[in-house]
C-alpha positions as CSV (number, residue, x, y, z in Angstrom):
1,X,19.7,177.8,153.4
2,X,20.5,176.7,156.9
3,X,23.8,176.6,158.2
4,X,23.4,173.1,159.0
5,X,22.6,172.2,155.1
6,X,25.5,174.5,153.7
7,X,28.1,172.5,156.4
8,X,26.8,169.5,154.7
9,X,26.8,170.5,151.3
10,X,30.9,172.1,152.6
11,X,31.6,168.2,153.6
12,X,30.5,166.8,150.4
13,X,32.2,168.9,148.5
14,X,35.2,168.3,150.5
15,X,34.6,164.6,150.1
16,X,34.5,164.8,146.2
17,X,37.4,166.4,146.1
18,X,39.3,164.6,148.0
19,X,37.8,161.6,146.1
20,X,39.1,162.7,142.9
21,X,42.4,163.7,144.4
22,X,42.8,159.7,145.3
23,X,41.3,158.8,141.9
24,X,44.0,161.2,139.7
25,X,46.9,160.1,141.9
26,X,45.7,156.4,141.6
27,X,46.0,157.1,137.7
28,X,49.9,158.0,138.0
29,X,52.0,156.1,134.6
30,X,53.5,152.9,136.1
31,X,57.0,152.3,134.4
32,X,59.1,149.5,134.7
33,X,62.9,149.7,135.2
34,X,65.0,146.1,134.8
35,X,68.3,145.9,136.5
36,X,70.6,143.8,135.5
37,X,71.8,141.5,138.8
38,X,74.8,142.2,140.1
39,X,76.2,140.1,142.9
40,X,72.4,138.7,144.0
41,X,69.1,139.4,143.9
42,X,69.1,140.8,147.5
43,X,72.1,143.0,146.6
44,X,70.3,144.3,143.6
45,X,67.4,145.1,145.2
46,X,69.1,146.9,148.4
47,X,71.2,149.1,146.1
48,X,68.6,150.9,143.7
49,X,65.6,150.9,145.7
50,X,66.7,153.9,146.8
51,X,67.3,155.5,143.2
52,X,64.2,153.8,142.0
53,X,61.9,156.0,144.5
54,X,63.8,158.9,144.2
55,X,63.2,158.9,140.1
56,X,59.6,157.9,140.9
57,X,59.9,161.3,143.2
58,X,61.2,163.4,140.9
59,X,60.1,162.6,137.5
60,X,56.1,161.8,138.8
61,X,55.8,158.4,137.6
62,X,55.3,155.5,139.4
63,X,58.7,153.2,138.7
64,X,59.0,149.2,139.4
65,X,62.5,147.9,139.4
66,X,62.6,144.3,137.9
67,X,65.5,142.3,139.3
68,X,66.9,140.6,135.7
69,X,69.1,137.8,135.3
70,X,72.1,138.9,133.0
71,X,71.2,135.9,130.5
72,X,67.7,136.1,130.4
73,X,67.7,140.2,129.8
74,X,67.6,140.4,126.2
75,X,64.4,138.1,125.7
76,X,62.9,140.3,128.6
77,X,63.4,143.3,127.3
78,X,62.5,142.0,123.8
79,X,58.9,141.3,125.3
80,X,58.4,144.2,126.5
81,X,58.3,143.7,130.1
82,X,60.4,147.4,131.0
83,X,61.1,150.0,129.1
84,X,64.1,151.6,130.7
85,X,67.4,149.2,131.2
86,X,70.4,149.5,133.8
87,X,72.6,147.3,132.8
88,X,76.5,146.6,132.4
89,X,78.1,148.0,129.0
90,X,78.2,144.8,126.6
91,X,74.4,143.9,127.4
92,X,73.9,148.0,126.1
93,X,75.7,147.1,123.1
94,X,73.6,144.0,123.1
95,X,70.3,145.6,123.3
96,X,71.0,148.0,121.3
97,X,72.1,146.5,118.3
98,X,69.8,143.3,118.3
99,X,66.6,145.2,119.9
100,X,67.5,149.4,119.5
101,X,68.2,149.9,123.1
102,X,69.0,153.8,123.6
103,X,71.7,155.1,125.2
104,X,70.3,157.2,128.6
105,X,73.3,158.1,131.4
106,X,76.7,156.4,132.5
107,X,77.3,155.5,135.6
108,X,80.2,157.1,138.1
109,X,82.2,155.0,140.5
110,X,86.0,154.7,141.5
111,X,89.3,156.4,139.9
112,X,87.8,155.9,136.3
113,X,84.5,157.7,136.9
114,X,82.3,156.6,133.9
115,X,84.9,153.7,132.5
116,X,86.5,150.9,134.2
117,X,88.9,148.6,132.7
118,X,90.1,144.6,133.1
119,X,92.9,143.2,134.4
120,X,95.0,139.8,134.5
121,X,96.6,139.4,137.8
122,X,98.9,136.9,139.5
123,X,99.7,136.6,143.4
124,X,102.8,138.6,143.9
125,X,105.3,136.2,144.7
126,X,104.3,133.0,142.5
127,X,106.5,133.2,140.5
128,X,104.2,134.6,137.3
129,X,105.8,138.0,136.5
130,X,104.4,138.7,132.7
131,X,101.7,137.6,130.7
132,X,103.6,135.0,128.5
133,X,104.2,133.2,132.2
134,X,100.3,132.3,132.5
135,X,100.7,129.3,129.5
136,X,99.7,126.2,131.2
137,X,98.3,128.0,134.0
138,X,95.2,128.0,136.0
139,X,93.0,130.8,135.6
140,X,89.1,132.1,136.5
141,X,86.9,134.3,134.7
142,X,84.4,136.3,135.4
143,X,80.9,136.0,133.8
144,X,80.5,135.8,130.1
145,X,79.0,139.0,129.9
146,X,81.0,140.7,132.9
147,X,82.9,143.7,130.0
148,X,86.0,143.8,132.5
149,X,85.8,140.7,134.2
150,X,85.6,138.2,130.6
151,X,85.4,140.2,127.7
152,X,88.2,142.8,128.4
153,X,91.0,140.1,129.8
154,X,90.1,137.4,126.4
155,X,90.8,140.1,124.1
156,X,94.3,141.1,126.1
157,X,95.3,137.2,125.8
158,X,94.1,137.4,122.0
159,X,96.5,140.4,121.2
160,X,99.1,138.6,123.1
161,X,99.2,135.2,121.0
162,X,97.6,133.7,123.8
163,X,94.8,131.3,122.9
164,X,92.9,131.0,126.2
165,X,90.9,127.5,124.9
166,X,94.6,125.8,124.0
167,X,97.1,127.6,125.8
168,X,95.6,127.9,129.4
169,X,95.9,124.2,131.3
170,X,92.7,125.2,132.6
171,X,90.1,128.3,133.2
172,X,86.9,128.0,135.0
173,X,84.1,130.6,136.1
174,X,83.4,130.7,140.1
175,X,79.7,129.7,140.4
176,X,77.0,131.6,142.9
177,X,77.2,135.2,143.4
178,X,79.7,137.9,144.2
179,X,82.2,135.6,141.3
180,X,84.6,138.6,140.8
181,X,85.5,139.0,145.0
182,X,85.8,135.0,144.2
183,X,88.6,134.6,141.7
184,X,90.5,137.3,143.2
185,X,90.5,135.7,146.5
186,X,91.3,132.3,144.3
187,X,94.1,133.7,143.6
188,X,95.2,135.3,147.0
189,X,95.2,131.6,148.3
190,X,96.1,129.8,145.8
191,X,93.1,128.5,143.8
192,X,94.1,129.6,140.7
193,X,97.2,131.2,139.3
194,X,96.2,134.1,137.7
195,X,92.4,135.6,137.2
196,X,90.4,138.1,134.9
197,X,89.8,140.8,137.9
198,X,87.9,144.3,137.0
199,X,90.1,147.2,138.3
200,X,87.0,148.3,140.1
201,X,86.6,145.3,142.0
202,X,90.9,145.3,143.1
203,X,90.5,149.2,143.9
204,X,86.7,148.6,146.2
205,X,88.6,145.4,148.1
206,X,91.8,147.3,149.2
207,X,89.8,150.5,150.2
208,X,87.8,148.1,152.3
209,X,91.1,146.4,153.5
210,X,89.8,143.1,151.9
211,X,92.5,143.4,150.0
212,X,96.6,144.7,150.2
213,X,97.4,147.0,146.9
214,X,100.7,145.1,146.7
215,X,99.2,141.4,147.3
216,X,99.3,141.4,143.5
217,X,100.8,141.4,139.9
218,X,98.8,143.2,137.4
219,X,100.2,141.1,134.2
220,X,97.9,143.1,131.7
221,X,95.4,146.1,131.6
222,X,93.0,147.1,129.0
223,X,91.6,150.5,128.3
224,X,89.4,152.1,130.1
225,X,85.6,150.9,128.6
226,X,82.0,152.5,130.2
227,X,80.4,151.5,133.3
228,X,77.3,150.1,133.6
229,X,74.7,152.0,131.6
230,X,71.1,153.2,131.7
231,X,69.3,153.1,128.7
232,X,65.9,153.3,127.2
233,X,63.6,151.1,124.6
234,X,63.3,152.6,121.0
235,X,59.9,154.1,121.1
236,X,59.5,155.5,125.1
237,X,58.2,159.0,125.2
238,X,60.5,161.3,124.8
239,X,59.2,163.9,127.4
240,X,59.2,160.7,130.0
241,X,63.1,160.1,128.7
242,X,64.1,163.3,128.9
243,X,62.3,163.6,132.5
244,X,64.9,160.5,133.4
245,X,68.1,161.6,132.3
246,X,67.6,165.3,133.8
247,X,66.5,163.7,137.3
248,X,69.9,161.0,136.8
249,X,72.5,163.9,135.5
250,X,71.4,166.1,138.6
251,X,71.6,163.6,141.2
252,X,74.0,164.6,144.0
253,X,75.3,163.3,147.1
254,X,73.2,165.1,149.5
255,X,70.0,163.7,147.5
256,X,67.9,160.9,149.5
257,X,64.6,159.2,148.7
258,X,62.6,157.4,151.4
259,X,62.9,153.1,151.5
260,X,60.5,151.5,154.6
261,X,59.8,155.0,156.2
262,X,63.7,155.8,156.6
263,X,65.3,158.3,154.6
264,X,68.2,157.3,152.6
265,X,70.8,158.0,150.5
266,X,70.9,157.5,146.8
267,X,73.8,158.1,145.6
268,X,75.6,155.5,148.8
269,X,73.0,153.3,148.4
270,X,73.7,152.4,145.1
271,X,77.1,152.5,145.0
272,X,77.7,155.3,142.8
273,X,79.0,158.7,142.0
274,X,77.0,160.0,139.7
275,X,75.9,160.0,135.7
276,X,77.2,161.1,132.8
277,X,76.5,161.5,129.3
278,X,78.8,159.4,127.0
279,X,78.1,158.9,123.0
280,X,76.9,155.9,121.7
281,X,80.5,155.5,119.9
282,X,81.8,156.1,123.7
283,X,81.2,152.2,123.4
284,X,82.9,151.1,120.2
285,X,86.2,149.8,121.8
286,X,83.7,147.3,123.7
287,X,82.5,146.3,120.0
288,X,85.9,146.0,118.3
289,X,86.4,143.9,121.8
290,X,83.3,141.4,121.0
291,X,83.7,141.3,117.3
292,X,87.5,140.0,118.2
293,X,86.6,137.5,120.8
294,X,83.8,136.3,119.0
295,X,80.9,137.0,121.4
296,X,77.7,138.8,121.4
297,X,75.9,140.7,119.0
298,X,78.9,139.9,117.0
299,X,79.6,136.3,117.1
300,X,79.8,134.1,114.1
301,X,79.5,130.4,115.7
């Protein structure tokens, strides 16, 4: 054999493998993660773009996230169209008792670390000092399904003897995004006189000086609830799932995945400090909460 011939054969051989290399990597699982919309779309997307390439990274599997309007998630996910959820906690309860959503990893962030809880707050100053004071009164919600900023606050008024559809003069729900920085600025200035705020959104305001700590009254507080929630569909492999919670509960600060050729982040990115593993009845205050405001998966009219 010449030497010329056995290069050639050497560059073939080369080729073919480098061939099958392309073909086995272009064969990777694709997986679809849907994240539940926060403020906005963009928002969304900026924040876990990161954590999406950085499970893609370390669990070797290619993962879409799937932007998901809050009330169009269940009939998503019902279709089939992702198989892992990250979501807030009443839309786990949601899917998991209408569809057999599976708990995954709870999320970290502010003073509460995997909870967070609701408040009812007044500007300081107006006059409204305790929660028998907001009869009559304006007030703002947050979304329907927002655990701390609507379900959390209802059930506070319930246990009160307040009747927020008779007793209130009048409760609204800002519309657009970023409707939890809305009502408590509403109140700030005067819009309304007293709002449904999460605790996490009062704490992340006055650490970014949007906010003074002692612009407020905090008429009511509920217990601390979870945080939003990654969970799975009944059915995913368990070697995949297993793959995704050990990459999530060993995420750290110093972690970064690459977005658009730069090197970020994950754990700033999205906002977060961390996972941890609750238990499925981790979330039964947020069903005694929904059976006793009447709202989903419990409702009765």
């Amino acid at each position: 054999m010449t030497i010329r011939r056995l290069l050639n054969l050497m560059f073939i051989s080369a080729l073919l493998l480098a061939m099958v290399g392309c073909k086995s990597e272009d064969k990777r699982p694709v997986v679809k993660i849907g994240y539940m919309l926060c403020n906005s779309e963009e928002e969304t997307t900026h924040r876990f773009r990161p954590l999406t390439r950085y499970l893609s990274d370390k669990v070797g599997v290619d993962f879409v996230m799937v932007p998901v309007d809050t009330n169009d998630f269940e009939k998503r996910f019902k279709n089939g169209e992702f198989s892992f959820t990250h979501t807030n906690s009443i839309l786990y309860v949601i899917l998991h008792e209408n569809q057999g959503a599976e708990l995954l990893a709870s999320e970290k962030r502010g003073k509460f670390g995997s909870r967070t809880a609701g408040t009812i707050i007044a500007r300081k100053g107006s006059g409204i000092e305790k929660l028998a004071d907001i009869k009559g009164k304006r007030m703002a919600f947050g979304p329907m399904l927002a655990p701390t900023g609507y379900l959390a606050e209802y059930d506070l008024m319930l246990a009160a003897g307040i009747n927020p559809e008779n007793d209130l003069g009048h409760y609204t729900i800002p519309t657009g995004s970023f409707k939890h920085e809305k009502l408590i600025y509403g109140v700030l200035y005067g819009k309304y006189d007293v709002a449904a705020a999460p605790i996490l959104d009062i704490e992340n305001m006055t650490r970014e000086g949007k906010i003074a700590a002692d612009d407020f009254v905090i008429l009511a507080q509920s217990v601390p609830i979870p945080y939003c929630t990654f969970a799975n569909a009944k059915g995913t492999d368990p070697a995949l799932v297993k793959k995704v919670k050990d990459a999530l509960m060993s995420l750290k600060p110093s972690d970064t995945a690459e977005v658009d050729g730069e090197q970020l982040k994950v754990m700033k990115a999205a906002w977060i400090d961390g996972y941890e593993e609750l238990l499925d009845s981790d979330y039964n205050p947020i069903r005694e909460m929904a059976k006793r405001v009447n709202m989903p998966p419990y409702q009765k009219y």
